[in-house]
Each structure stands twice: as structure tokens, then as C-alpha cells.
C-alpha positions in Angstrom: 26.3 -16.0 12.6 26.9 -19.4 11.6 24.1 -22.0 13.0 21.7 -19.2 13.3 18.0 -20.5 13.2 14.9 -18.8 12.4 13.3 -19.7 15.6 15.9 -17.3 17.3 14.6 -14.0 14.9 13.4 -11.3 17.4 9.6 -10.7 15.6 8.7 -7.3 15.2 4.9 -6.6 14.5 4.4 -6.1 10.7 2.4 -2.4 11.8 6.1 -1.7 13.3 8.3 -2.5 10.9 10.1 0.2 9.4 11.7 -0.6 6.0 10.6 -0.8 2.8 13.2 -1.8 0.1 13.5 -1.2 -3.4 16.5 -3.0 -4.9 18.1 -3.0 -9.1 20.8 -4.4 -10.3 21.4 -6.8 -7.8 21.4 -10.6 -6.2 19.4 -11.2 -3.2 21.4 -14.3 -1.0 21.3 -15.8 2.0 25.0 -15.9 3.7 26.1 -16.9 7.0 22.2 -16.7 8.5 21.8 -13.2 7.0 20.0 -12.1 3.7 22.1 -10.0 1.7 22.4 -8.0 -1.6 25.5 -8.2 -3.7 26.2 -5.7 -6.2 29.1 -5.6 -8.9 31.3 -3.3 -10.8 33.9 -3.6 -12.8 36.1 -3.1 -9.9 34.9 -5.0 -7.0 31.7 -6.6 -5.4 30.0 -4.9 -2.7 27.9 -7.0 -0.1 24.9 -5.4 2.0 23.0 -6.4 4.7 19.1 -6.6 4.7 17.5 -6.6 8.1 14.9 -8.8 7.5 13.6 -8.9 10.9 12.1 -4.9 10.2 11.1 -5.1 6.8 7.5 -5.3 5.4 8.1 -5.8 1.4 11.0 -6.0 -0.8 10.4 -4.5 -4.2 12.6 -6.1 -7.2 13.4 -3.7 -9.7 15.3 -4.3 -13.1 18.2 -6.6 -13.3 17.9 -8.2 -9.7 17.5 -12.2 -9.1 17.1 -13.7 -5.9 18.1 -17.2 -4.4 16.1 -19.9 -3.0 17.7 -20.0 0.3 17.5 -16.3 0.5 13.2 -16.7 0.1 13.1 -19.2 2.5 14.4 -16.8 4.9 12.2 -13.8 3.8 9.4 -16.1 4.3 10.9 -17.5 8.2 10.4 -13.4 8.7 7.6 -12.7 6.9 8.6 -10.5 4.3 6.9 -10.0 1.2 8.8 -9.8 -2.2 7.8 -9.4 -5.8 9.0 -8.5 -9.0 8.6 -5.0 -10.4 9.9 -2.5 -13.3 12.3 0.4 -13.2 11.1 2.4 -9.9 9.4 0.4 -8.6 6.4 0.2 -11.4 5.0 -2.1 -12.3 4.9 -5.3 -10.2 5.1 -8.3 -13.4 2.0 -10.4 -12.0 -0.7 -10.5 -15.1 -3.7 -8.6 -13.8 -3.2 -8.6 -10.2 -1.7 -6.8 -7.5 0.2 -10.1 -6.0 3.7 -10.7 -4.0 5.2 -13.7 -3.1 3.8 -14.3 0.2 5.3 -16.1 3.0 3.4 -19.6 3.3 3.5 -19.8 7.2 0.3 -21.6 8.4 0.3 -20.1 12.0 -1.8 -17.1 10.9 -5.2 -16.5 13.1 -8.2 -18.0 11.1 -10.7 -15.6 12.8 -10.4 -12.6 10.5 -10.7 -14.8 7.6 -13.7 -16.6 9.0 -15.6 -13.4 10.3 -14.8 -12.0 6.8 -16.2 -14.3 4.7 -18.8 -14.9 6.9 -20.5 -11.6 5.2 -18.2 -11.6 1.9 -21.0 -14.2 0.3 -24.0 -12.1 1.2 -24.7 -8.7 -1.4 -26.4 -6.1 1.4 -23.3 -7.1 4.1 -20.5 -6.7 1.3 -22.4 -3.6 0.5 -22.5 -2.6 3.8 -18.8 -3.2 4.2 -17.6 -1.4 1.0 -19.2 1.5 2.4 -17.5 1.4 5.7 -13.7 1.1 3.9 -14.9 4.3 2.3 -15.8 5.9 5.6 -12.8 5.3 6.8 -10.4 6.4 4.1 -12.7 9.5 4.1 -12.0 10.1 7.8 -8.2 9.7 7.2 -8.2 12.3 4.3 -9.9 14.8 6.9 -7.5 13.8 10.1 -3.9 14.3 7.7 -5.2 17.0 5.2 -6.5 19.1 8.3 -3.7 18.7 11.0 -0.5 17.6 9.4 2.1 20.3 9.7 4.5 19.7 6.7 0.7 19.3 4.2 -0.1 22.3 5.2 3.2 24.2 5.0 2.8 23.4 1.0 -0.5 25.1 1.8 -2.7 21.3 1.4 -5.4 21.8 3.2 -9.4 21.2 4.1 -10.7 24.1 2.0 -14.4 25.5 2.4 -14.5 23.7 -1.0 -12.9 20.6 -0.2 -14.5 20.5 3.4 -17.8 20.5 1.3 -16.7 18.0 -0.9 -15.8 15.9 1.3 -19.0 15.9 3.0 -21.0 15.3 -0.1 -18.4 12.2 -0.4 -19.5 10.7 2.9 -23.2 11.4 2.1 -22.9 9.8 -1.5 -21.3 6.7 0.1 -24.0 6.4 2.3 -26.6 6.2 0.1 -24.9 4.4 -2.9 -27.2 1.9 -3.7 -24.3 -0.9 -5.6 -20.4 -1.1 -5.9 -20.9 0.3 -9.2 -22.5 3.9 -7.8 -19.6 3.7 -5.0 -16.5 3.5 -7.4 -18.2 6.1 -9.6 -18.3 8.6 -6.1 -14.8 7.5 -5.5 -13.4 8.4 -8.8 -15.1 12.1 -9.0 -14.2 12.7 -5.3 -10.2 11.4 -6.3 -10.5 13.7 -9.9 -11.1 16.5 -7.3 -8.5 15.9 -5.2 -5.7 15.8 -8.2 -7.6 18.8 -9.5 -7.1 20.8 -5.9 -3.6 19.6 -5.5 -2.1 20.3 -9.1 -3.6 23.8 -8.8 -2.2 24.5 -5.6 1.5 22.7 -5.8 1.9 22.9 -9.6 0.2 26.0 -10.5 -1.4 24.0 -13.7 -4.2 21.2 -14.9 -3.3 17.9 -14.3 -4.7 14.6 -16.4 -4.2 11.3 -14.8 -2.4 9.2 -16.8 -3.3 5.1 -17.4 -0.6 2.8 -15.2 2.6 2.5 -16.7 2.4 5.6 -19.2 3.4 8.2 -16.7 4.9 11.2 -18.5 5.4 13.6 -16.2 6.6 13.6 -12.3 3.2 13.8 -10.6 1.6 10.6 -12.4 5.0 8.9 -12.2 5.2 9.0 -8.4 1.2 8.4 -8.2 2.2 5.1 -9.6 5.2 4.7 -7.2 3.6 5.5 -4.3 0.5 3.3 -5.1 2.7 0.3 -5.4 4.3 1.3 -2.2 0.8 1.4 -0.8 0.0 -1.8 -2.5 2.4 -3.7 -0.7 1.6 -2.1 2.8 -1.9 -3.4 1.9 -0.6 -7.0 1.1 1.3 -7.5 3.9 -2.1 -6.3 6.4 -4.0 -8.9 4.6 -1.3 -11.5 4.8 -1.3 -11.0 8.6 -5.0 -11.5 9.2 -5.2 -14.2 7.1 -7.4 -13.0 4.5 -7.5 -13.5 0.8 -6.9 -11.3 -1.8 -9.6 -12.2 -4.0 -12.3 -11.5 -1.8 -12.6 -7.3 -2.9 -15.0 -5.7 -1.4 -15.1 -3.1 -4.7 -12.6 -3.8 -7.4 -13.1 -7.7 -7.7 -15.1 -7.4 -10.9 -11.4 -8.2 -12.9 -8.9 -8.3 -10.5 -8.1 -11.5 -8.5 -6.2 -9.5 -6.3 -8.6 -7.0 -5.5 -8.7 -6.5 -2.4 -4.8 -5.2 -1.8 -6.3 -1.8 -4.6 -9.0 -1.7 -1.0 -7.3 -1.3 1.6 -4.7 0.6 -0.3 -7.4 3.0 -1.0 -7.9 3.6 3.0 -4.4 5.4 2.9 -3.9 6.4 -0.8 -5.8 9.6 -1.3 -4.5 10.8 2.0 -0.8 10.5 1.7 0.1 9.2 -1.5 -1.7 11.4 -3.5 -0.5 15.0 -1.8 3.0 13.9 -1.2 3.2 13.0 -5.1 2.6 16.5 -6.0 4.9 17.9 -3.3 8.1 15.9 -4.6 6.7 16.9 -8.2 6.8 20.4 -7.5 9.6 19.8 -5.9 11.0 18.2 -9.4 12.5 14.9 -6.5 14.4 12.3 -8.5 12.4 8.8 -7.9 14.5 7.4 -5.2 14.4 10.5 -3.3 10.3 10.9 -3.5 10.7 6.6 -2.4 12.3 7.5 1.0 10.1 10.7 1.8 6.9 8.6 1.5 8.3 5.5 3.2 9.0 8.3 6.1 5.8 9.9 6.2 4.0 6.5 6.4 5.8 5.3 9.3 5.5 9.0 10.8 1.7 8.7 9.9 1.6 5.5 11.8 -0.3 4.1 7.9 -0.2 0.1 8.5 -1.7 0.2 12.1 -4.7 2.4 10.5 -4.8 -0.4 7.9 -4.7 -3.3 10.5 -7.4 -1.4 12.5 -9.7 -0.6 9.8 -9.8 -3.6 8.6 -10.0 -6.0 11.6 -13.0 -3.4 12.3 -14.5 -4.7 9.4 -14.7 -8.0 10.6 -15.6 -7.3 13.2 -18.8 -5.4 13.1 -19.9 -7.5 9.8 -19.3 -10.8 11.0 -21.9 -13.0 10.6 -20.8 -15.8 12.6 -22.6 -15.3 15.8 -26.0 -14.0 14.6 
């Protein structure tokens, strides 16, 4: 491996990509062209390779550090890495969902441009917010309705939820401002937590606020949003687009627009495979891996790519 280069790396499209790491107790280092982890005991010292080539986001957990030459290479591959608590929650960035991005310049400019060539005008931001919601709605219908392993844990579109879903789409429609959308999104989500806690844990259920999980099911709604996050993060980083230009949680958060496109994916996987491990009573790292399989099963980041680059699509402004 000696005299590798960068320019050698086989790329591997980011919607592709199939590993997402969360590492503790660790050093992250480059070594002989590769990135690696080194862990220690009191016996011995343990080296492990990271493929950096297939990896979308690196998550660093309690008691890790990570070398200069080793982000230089995560940023050659585009790999996105931040800082995080015990689990994986929470990332330390202030108010802001953030990771260290890779500062390549060769990134297309035309998503950015088309974007914020409606981002500046209320009724086409409007207009957008409402599509994001259209299609996360759409993906809650397609998994919820046809995905085998949902509905063995008997998840499913319900009369009731069918309906609900329905008066989502219609709501969304004909929200008037941001502020009427969020509210729509939050009573639509309550429902969801309400179906699935009576369904998989047979009790009520009470969303905690982020970082005060005390139970399973609000502890791996965290986890798998951050997960979620950082799918979202690395989409936006490939199309060139700013974080802080949200199309519905901007009001606060710089970073905004990663909690957006999350959202496209969130209620539909994140949210019923929580309860499942819950139910289940998973430890942490084993509820990590399911949902890292079932978004690369549910094919998550190419709906993300598509949705979005939709977006700009059929609200860009450029041309009219």
C-alpha cells in the first residue's frame, strides 16, 4: 500500500455506499494509505481497517480522536465525520445538525443554483415545503403497506391510518405557512408513535425531548434520527447545497435543512423499526446495524437524492 494516492480510489456513488460506522474508544489514523482504528487494552493493541471507499458517515462516539492525516483522507473519499455522545447521540455541534464535510470543490453547482433560485421567494419555498411533505408521505404509504418484515410485527396501513394519512396529504396541501405545515407534521408523527407503541409495546408512549431518553423506544428514535441525519448530510453535500437554506425548520437551526430531508425517510423507517428493537428489548449496537440494513435494503439515500434533486427541479426559477 505504500505510495497509494487518492486519485487511484475506486468512487462508489454515495446512494451506494453501504457502511455506516459508529466508533468509541478509539484513534482514527491513517497508515500505509489506509484509514484505520486502533483500539487498546491492557494486553495488546488491535488495528482495524475502515473502507473508506463504501462509507457514507463516520459517527465518533465517547473517547475516540482522530488524526489530521486520517481527515484528509476521509475527505479525498468523501466521507462525512462528526463528533457525537455515547450511542451515537448527540452530535456536539451547538444548535445544528453539522458534520465535518469534505471541502472538495468539484461538486455540480446546478442543484445549488436551481435551489436557491426559489429558496428567496415565500410562495416557491412554500410550494416546495409542501412537496418534501408529499413525498415523505408517499414513502410512509409504499414501506408501511408492502414491507414484509413491518408487517410481520403487524405495522401496517390501517383503515385508521390510511385515513390519516389522507387527511395528512390534504392538510399539506392547503397549509397556508411553514408554521400550519410543522403543526400537521407533528399531530400526523404523535399518531404514528401513538399507533406503533400500542401495537409493538402494548402501552402509551410520550416522546421524550433529545438527549433525555429514558426508555428503549425514545432512545433508539434518537439513534436512528442521527443516523438519518447523517444520510441527509451527505445527499446535501453531494448536490451541493447548503444546509442553512431549510425549507421548514430554519427558524433556529442553521443546519436545518439535514432535520428536512431526514424527515422524507424518518417516519417511515426510523420510527417503526425503533419500536420493533424496543419491543424486542435490542441493546444499542444491535438496533444500529438492523436499521443501517434496512436502509440499504430500502434503497433510503437514492429516495433522498431523487426527492430532492426533484425539488430543484420542478421549482427552479432559473429559466422562467
Amino acid at each position: 500500500m505504500d505510495g497509494f494516492k487518492s486519485s487511484e480510489m475506486k468512487s462508489i456513488l454515495h446512494s451506494k455506499r453501504s457502511n455506516i460506522y459508529f466508533l468509541e474508544h478509539c484513534r482514527v489514523m491513517q497508515k500505509d494509505g489506509r484509514v484505520l482504528y486502533l483500539t487498546e487494552d491492557s494486553k495488546q493493541e488491535s488495528y482495524f481497517n475502515i473502507p473508506i471507499c463504501n462509507t457514507i458517515v463516520i459517527l465518533l462516539g465517547s473517547g475516540t480522536s482522530i488524526t489530521q492525516a486520517a481527515a484528509r483522507m476521509l475527505a479525498q473519499a468523501g466521507v462525512l465525520f462528526g463528533f457525537c455522545g455515547g450511542g451515537g447521540t448527540p452530535l456536539f455541534d451547538g444548535n445544528s445538525i453539522e458534520f465535518v464535510t469534505p471541502q472538495s470543490e468539484y461538486r455540480p453547482p446546478l442543484f445549488v443554483q436551481q435551489w436557491l433560485s426559489f429558496w428567496y421567494i415565500d410562495e416557491f419555498r412554500l410550494k416546495a415545503a409542501k412537496q418534501l411533505q408529499r413525498y415523505r408521505i408517499s414513502f410512509i404509504k409504499k414501506i408501511w403497506s408492502s414491507n414484509r418484515d413491518l408487517n410481520q410485527f403487524g405495522l401496517s396501513i390501517s383503515d385508521e391510518l390510511y385515513s390519516a394519512l389522507n387527511d395528512y396529504s390534504s392538510q399539506n396541501d392547503n397549509a397556508s405557512n411553514v408554521t400550519n405545515l410543522l403543526t400537521i407534521e407533528a399531530r400526523f408523527t404523535k399518531l404514528l408513535y401513538k399507533y406503533a407503541a400500542t401495537t409493538l409495546l402494548k402501552s402509551e408512549f410520550s416522546r421524550s425531548k433529545e438527549g433525555e431518553s429514558t426508555d428503549l423506544a425514545n432512545s433508539f428514535l434518537d439513534h436512528g434520527n442521527y443516523l438519518a441525519y447523517g444520510l441527509a448530510a451527505s445527499v446535501l453535500w453531494v448536490l451541493g447545497i447548503p444546509h442553512a437554506f431549510a425549507l421548514m425548520h430554519g427558524k433556529t437551526r442553521r443546519g436545518a435543512l439535514v432535520f428536512d430531508v431526514a424527515d422524507i425517510i424518518k417516519d417511515a423507517v426510523v420510527l417503526p423499526w425503533a419500536f420493533i428493537c424496543a419491543a424486542r428489548n435490542y441493546q444499542d449496537s444491535t438496533f444500529r446495524k438492523q436499521l443501517i440494513v434496512v436502509f440499504n435494503e430500502l434503497k433510503v439515500m437514492d429516495y433522498m437524492f431523487d426527492s430532492v434533486q426533484q425539488i430543484c427541479s420542478d421549482n427552479n426559477q432559473m429559466e422562467t
